[in-house]
PQR file of N, CA, C, O and H, with PARSE charges and radii, in Angstrom:
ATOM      1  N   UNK A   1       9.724  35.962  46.797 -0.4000 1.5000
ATOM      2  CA  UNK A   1       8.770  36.941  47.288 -0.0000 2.0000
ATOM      3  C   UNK A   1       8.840  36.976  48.810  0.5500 1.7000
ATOM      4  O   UNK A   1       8.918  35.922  49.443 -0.5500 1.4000
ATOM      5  N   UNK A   2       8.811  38.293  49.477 -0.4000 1.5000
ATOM      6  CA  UNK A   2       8.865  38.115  51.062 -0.0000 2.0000
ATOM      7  C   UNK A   2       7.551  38.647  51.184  0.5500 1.7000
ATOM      8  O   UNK A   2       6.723  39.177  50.442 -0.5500 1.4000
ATOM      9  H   UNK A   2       8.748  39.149  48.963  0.4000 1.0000
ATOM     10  N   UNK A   3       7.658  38.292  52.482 -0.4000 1.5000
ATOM     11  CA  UNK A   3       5.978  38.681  52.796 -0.0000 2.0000
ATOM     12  C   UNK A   3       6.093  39.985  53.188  0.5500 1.7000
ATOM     13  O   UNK A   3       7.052  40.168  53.938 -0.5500 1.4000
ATOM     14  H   UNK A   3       8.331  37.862  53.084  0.4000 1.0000
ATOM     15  N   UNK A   4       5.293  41.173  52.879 -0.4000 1.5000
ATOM     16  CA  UNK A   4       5.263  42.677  53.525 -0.0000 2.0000
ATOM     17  C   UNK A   4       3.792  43.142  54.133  0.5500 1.7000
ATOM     18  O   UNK A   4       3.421  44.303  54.307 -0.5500 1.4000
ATOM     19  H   UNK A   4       4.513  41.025  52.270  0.4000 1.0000
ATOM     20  N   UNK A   5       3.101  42.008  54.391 -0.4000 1.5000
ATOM     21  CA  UNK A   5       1.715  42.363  54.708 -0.0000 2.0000
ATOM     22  C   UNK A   5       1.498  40.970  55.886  0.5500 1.7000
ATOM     23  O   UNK A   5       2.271  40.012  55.888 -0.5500 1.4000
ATOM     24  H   UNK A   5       3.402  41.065  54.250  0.4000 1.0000
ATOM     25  N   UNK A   6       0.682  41.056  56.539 -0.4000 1.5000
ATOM     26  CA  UNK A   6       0.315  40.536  57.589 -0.0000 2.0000
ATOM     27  C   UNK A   6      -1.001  39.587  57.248  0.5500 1.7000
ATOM     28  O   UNK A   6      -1.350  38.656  57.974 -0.5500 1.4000
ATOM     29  H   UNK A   6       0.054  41.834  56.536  0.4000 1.0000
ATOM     30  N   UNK A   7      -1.754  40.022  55.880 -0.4000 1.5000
ATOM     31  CA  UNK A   7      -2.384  39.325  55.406 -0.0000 2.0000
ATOM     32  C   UNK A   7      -1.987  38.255  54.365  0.5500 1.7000
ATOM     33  O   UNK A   7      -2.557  37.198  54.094 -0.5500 1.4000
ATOM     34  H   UNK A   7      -1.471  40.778  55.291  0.4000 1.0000
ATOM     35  N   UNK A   8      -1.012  38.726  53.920 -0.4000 1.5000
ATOM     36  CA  UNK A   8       0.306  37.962  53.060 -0.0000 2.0000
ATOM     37  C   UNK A   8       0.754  36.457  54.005  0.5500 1.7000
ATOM     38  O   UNK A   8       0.808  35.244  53.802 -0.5500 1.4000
ATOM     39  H   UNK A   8      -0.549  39.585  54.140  0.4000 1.0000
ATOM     40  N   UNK A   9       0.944  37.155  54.813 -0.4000 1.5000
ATOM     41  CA  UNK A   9       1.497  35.834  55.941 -0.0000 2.0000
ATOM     42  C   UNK A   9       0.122  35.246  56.459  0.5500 1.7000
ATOM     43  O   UNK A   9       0.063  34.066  56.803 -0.5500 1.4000
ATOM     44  H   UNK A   9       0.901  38.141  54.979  0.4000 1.0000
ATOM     45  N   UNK A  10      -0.738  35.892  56.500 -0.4000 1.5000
ATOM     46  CA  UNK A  10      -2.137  34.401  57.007 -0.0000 2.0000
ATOM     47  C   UNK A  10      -2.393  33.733  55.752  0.5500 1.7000
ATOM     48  O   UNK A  10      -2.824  32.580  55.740 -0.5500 1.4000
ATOM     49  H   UNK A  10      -0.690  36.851  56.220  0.4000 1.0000
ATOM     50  N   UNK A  11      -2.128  34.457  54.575 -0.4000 1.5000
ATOM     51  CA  UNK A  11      -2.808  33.164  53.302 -0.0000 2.0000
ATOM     52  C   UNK A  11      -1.678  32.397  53.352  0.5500 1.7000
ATOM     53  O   UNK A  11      -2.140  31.269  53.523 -0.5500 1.4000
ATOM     54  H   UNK A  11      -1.778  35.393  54.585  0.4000 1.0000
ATOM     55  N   UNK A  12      -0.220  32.274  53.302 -0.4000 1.5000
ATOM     56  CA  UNK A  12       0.759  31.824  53.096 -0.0000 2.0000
ATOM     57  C   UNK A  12       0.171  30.720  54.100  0.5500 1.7000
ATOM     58  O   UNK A  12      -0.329  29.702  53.620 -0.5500 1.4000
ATOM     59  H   UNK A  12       0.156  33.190  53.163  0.4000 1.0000
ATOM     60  N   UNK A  13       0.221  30.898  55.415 -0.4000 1.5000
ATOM     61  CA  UNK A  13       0.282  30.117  56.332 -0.0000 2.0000
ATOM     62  C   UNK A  13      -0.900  29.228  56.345  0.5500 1.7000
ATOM     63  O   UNK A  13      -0.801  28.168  56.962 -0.5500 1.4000
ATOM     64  H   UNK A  13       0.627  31.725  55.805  0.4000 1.0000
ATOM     65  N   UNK A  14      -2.287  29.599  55.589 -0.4000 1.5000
ATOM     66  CA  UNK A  14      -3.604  29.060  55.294 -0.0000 2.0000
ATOM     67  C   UNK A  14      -3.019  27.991  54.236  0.5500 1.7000
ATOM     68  O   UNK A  14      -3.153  26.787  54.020 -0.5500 1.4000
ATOM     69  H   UNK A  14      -2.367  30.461  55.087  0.4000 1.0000
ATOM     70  N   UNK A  15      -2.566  28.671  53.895 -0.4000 1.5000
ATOM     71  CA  UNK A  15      -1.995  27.722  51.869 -0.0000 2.0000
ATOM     72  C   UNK A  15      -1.397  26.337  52.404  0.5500 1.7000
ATOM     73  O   UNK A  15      -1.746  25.193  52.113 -0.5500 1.4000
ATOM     74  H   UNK A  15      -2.456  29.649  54.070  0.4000 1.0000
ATOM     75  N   UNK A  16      -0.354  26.794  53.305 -0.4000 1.5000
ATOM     76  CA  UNK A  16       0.707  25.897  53.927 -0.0000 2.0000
ATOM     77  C   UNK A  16       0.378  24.959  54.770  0.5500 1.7000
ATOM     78  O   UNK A  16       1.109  24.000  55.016 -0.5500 1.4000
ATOM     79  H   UNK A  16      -0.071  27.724  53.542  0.4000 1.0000
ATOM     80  N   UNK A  17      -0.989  25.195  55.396 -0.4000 1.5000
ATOM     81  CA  UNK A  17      -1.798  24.053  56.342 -0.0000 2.0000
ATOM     82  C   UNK A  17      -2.919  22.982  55.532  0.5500 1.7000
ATOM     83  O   UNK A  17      -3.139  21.786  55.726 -0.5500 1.4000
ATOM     84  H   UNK A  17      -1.583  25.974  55.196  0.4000 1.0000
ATOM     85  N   UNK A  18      -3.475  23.887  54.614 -0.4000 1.5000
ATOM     86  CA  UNK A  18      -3.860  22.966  53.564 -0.0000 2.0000
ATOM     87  C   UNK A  18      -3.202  22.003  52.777  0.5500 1.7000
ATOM     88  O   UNK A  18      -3.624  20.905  52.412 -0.5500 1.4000
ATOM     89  H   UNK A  18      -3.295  24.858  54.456  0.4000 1.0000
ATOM     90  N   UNK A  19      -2.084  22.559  52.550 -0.4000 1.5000
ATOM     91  CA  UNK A  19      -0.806  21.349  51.763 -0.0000 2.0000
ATOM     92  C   UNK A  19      -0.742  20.179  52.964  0.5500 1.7000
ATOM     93  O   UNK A  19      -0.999  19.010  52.675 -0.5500 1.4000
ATOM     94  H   UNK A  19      -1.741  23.450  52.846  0.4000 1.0000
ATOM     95  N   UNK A  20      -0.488  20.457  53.935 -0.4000 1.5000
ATOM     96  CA  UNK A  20      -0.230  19.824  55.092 -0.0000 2.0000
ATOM     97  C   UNK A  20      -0.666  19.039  55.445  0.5500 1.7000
ATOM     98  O   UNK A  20       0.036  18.090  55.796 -0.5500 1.4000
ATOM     99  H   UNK A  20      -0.279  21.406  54.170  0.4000 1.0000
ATOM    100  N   UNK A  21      -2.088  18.976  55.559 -0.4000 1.5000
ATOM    101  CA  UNK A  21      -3.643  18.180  56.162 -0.0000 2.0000
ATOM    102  C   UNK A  21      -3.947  17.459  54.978  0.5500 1.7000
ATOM    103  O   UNK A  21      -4.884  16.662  55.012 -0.5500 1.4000
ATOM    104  H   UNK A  21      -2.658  19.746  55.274  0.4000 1.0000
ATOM    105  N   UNK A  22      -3.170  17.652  53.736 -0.4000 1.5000
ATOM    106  CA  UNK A  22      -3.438  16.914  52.456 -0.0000 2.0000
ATOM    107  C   UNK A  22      -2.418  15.870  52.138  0.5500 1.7000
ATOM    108  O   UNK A  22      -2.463  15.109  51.172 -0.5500 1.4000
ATOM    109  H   UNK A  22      -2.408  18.300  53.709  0.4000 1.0000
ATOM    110  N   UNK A  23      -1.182  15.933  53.373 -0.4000 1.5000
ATOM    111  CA  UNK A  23      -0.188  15.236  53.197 -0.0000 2.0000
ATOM    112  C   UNK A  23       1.094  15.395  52.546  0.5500 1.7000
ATOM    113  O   UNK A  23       1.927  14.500  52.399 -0.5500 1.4000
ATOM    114  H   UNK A  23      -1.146  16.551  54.159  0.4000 1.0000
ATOM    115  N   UNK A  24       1.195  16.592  52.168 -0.4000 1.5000
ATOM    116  CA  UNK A  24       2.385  17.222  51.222 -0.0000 2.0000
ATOM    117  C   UNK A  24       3.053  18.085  52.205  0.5500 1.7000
ATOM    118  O   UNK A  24       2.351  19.029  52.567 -0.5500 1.4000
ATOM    119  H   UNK A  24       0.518  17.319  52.287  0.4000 1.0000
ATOM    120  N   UNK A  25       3.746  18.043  52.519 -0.4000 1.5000
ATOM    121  CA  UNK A  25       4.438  18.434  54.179 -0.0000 2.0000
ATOM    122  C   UNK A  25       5.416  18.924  53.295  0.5500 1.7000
ATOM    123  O   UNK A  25       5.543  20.125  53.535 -0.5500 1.4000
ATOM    124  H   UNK A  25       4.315  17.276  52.225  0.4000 1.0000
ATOM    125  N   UNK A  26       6.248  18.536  52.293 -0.4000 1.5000
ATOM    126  CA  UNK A  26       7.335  18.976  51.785 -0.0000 2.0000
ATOM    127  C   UNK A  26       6.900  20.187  50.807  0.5500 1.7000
ATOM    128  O   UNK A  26       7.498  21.213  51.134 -0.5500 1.4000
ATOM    129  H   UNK A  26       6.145  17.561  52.098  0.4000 1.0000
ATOM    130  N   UNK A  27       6.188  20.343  49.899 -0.4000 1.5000
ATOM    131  CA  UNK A  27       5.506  21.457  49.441 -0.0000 2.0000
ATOM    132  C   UNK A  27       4.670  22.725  50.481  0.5500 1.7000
ATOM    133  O   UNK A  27       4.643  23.943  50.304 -0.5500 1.4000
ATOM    134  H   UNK A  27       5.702  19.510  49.633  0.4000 1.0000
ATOM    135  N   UNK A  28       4.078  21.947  51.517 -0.4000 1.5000
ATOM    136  CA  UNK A  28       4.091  23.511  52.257 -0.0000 2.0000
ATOM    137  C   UNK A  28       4.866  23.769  52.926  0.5500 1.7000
ATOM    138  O   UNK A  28       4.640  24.874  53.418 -0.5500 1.4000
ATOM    139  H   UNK A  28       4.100  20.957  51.660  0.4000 1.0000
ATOM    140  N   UNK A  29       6.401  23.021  53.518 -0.4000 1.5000
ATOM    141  CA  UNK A  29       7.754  23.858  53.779 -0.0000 2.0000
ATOM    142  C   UNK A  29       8.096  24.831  52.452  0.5500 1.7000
ATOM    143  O   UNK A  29       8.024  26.057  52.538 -0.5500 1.4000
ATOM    144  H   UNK A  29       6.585  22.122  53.119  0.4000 1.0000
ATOM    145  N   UNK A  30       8.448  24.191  51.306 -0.4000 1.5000
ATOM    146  CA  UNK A  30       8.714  24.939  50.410 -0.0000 2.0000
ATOM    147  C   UNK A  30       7.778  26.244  50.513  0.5500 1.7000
ATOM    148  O   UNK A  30       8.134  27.373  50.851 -0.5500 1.4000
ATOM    149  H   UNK A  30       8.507  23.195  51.236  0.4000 1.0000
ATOM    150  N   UNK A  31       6.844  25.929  50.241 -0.4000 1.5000
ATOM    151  CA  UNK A  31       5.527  27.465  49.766 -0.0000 2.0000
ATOM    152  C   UNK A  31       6.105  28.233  51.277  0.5500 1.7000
ATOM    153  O   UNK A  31       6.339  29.430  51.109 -0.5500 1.4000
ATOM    154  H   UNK A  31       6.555  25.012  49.967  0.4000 1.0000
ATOM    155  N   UNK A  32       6.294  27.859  52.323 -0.4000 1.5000
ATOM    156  CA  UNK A  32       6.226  28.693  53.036 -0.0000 2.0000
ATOM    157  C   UNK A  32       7.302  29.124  53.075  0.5500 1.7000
ATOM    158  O   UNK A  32       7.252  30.293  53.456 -0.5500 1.4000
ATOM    159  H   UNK A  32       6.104  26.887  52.459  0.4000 1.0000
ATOM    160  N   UNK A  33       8.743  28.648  52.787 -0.4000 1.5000
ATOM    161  CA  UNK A  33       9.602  29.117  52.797 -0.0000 2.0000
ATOM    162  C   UNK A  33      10.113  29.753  51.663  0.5500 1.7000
ATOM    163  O   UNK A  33      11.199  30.306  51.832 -0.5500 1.4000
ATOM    164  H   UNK A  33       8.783  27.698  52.477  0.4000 1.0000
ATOM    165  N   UNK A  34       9.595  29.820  50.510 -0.4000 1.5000
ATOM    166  CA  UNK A  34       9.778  30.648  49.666 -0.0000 2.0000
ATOM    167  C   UNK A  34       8.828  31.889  49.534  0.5500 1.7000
ATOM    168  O   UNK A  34       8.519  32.515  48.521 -0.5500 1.4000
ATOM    169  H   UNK A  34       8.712  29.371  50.373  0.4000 1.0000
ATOM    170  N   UNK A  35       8.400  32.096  51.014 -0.4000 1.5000
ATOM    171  CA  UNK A  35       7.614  33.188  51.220 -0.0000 2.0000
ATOM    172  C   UNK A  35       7.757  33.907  51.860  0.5500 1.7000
ATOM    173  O   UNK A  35       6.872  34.719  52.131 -0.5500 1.4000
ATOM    174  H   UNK A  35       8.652  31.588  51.837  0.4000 1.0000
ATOM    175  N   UNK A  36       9.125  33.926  52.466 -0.4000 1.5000
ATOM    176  CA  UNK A  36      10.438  34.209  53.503 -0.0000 2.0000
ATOM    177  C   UNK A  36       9.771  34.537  54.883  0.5500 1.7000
ATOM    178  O   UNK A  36       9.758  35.615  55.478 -0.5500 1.4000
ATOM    179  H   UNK A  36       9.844  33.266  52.246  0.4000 1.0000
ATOM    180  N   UNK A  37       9.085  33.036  55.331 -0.4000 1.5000
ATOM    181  CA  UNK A  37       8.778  32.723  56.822 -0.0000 2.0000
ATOM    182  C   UNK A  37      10.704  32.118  57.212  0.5500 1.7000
ATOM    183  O   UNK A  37      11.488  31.570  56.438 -0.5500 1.4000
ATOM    184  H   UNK A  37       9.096  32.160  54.848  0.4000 1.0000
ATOM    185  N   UNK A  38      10.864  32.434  58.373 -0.4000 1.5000
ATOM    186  CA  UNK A  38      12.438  31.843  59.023 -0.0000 2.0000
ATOM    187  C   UNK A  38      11.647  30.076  59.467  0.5500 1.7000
ATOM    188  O   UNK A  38      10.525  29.774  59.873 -0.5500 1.4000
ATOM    189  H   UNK A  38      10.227  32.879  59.003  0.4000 1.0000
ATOM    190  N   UNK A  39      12.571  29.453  59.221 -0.4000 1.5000
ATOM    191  CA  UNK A  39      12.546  28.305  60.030 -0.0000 2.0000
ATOM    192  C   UNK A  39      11.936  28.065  60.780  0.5500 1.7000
ATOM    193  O   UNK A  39      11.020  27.275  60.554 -0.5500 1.4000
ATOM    194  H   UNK A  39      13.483  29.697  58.891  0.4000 1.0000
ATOM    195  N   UNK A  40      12.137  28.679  62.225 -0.4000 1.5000
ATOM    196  CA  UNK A  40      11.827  28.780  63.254 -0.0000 2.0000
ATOM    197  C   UNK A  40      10.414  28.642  63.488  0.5500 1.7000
ATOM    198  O   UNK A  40       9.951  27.777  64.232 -0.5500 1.4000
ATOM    199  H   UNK A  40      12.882  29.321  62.409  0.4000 1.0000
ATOM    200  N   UNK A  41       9.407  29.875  62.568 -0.4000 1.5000
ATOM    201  CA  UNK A  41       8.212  30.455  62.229 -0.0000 2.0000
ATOM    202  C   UNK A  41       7.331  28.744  61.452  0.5500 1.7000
ATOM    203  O   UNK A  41       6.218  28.366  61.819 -0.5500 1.4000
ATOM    204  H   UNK A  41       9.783  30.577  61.963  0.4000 1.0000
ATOM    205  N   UNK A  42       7.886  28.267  60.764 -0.4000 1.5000
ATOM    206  CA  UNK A  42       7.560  26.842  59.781 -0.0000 2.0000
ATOM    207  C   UNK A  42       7.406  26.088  60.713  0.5500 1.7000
ATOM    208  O   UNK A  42       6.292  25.782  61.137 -0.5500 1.4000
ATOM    209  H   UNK A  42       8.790  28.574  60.466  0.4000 1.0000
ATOM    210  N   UNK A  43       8.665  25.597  61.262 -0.4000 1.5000
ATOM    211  CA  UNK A  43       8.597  24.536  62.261 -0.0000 2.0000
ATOM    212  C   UNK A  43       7.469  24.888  63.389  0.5500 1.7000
ATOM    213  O   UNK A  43       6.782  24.035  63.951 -0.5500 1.4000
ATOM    214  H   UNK A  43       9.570  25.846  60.917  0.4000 1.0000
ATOM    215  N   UNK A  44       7.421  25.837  63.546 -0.4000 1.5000
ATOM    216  CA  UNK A  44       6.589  26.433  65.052 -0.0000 2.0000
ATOM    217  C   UNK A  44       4.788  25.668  64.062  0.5500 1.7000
ATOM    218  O   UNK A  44       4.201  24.669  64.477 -0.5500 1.4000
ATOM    219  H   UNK A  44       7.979  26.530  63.089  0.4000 1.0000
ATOM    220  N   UNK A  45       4.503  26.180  63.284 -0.4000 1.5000
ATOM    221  CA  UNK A  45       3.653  26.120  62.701 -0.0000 2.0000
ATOM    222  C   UNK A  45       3.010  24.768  62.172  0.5500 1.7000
ATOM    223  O   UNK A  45       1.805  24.517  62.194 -0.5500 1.4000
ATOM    224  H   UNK A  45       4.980  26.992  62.948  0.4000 1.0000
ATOM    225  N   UNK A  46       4.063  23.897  61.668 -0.4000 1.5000
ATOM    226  CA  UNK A  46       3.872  22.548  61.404 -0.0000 2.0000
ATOM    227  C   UNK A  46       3.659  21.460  63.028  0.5500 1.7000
ATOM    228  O   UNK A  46       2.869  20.571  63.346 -0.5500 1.4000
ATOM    229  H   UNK A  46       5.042  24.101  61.650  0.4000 1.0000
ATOM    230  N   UNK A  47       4.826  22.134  63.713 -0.4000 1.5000
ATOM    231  CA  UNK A  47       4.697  21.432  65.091 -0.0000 2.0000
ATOM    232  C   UNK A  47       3.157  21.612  65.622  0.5500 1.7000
ATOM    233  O   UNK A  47       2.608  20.654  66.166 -0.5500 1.4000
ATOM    234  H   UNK A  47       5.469  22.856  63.455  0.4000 1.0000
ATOM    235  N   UNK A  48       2.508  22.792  65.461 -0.4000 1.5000
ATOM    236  CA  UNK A  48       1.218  23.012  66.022 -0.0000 2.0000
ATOM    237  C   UNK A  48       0.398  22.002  65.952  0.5500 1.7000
ATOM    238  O   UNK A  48      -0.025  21.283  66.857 -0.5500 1.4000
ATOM    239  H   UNK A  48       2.955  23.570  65.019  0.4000 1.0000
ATOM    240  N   UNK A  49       0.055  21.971  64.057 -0.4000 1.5000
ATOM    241  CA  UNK A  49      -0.828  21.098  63.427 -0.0000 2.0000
ATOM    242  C   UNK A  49      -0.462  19.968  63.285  0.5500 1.7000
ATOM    243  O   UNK A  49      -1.282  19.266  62.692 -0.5500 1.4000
ATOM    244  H   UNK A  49       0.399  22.555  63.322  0.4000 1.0000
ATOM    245  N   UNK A  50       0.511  19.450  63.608 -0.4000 1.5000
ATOM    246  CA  UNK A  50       1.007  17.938  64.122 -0.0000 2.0000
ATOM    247  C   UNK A  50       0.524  17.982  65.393  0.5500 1.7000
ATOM    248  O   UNK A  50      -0.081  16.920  65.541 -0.5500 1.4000
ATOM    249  H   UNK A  50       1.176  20.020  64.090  0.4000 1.0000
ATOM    250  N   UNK A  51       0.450  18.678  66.480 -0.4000 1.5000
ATOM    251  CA  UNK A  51       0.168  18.752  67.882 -0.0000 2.0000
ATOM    252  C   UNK A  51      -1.859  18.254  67.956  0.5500 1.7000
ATOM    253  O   UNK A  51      -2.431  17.526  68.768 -0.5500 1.4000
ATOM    254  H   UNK A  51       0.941  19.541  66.361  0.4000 1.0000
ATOM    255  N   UNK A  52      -2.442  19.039  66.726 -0.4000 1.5000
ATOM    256  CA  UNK A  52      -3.808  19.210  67.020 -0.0000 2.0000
ATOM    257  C   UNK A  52      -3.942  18.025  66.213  0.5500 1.7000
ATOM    258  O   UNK A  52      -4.606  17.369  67.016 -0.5500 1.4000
ATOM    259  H   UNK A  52      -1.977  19.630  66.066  0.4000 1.0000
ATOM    260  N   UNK A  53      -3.791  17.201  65.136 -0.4000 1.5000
ATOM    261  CA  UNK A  53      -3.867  15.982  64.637 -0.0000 2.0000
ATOM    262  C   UNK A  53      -3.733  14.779  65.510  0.5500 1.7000
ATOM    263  O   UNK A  53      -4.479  13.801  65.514 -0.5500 1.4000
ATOM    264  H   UNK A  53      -3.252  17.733  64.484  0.4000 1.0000
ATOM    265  N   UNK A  54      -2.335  15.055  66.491 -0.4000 1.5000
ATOM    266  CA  UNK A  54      -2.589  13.634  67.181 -0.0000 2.0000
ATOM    267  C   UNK A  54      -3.586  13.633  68.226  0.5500 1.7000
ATOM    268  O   UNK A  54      -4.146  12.554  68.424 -0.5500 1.4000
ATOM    269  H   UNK A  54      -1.728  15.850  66.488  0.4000 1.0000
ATOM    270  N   UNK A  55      -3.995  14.836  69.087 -0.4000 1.5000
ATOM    271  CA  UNK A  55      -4.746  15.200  69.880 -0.0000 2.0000
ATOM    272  C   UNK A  55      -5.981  14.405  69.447  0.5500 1.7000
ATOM    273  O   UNK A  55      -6.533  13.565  70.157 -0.5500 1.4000
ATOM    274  H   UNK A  55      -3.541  15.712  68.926  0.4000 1.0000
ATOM    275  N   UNK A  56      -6.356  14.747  68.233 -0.4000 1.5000
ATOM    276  CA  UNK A  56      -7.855  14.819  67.443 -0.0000 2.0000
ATOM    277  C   UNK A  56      -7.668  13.632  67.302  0.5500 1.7000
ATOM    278  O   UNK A  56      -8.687  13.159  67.804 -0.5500 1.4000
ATOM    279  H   UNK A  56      -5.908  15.430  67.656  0.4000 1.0000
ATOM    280  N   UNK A  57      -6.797  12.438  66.813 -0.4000 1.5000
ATOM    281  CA  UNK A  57      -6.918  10.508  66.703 -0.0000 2.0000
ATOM    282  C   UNK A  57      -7.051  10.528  67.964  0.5500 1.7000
ATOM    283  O   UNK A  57      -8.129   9.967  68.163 -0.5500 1.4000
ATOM    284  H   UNK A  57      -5.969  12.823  66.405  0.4000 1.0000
ATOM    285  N   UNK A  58      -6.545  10.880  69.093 -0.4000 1.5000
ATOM    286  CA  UNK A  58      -6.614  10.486  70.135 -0.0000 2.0000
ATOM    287  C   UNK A  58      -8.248  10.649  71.337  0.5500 1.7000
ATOM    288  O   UNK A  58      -8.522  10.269  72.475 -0.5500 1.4000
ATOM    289  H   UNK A  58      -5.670  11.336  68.931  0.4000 1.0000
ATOM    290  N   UNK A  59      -8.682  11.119  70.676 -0.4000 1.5000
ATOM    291  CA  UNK A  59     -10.449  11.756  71.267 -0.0000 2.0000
ATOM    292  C   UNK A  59     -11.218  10.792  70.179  0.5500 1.7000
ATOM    293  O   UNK A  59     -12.448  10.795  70.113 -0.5500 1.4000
ATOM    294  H   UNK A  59      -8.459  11.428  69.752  0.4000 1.0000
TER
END
């Protein structure tokens, strides 16, 4: 499935941060990439919420 909506891509990317923050890092690459986000777009995205996690142990 590719994404053709812009709301398509915020649940994808909602879906994919929840997997994430739950510890399944490898299932929301998959979900997101079988949702035809590029690489680039994933990594950018995971790097974020890795960015605001260590921030947040660190306060």
């Amino acid at each position: 499935m590719i994404i053709r909506s812009n709301k398509a891509l915020e649940e994808t990317v909602t879906t994919g941060l929840q997997l994430f923050k739950k510890g399944e890092c490898f299932d929301a690459v998959i979900l997101m990439k079988n949702h035809g986000l590029p690489n680039s777009v994933i990594a950018r995205v995971l790097y974020e919420q890795n960015r605001i996690r260590n921030t947040d142990f660190q306060n």
